[in-house]
N, C-alpha and C positions, 0 to 999 in steps of 0.2 A: 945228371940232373938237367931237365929243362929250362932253359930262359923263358923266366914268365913274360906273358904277354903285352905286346906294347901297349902303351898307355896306362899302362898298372903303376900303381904303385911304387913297386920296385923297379920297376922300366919304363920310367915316364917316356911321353912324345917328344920326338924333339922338337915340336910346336907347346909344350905344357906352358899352362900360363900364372897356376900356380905360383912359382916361387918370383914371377914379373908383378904380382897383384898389391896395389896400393892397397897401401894398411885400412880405409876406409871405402877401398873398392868394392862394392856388391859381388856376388858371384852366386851360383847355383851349379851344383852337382846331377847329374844322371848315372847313375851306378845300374852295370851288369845287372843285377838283380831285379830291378826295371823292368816286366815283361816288355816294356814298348822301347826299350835305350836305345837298341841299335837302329830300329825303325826311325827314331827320331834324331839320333847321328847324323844316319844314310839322310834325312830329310833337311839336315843341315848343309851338310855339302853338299845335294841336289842344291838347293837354293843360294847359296855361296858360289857353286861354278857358271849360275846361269841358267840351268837345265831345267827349265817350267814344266816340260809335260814329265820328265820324271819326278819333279819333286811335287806334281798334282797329282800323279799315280802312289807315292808312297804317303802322301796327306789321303790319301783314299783309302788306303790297307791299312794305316793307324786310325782311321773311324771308324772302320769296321775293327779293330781288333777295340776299341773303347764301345761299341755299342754290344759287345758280347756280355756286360756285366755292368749293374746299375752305377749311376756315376756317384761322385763326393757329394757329399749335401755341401750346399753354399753355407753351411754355419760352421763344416769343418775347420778347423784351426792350419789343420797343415794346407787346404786351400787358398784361407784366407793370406798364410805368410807366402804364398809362393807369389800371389797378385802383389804383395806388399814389396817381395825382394823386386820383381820386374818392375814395379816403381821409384823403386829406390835405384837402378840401373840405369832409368830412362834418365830423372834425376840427377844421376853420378855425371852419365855421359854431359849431359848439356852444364853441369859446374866446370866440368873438365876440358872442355873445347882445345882443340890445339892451337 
């Protein structure tokens, strides 16, 4: 049998921040299933290590891979809570100050 793959689940990161998550801490998920997860991983560490022109080039490949099919309507639900969790984050952070 295979060891499933890091960041699963069964074989978390050993960056997982999961089980360090204050009980009233915000958080948002990106699951494999996500046609765009990995594109916007990769686009998280590009912009984490620094790396501008690559993380301009993979924000290029994920608008061309969103302008393939018509977007969310602004009246979806699962839109509106994802602008609501990213406010409640900006929110958490500035109650949370070190």
């Amino acid at each position: 049998m295979s060891k499933p793959p890091v960041g699963s689940k069964a074989n978390p990161s050993q960056f997982d921040v999961l089980p360090k998550l204050a009980e009233d801490e915000p958080y948002f998920v990106i699951r494999a299933h996500d046609p765009m997860s990995s594109a916007l991983v990769e686009l998280h560490a590009y912009i984490g290590a620094g790396q501008a022109g690559a993380a301009h080039n993979k924000l290029a490949e994920i608008m061309a891979l969103t302008s393939q099919k018509p977007p969310r309507p602004a009246s979806s639900p699962k839109y509106r809570e994802t602008f609501a969790i990213s406010l409640a984050m900006e929110q958490w952070r500035d109650a949370n100050k070190d």
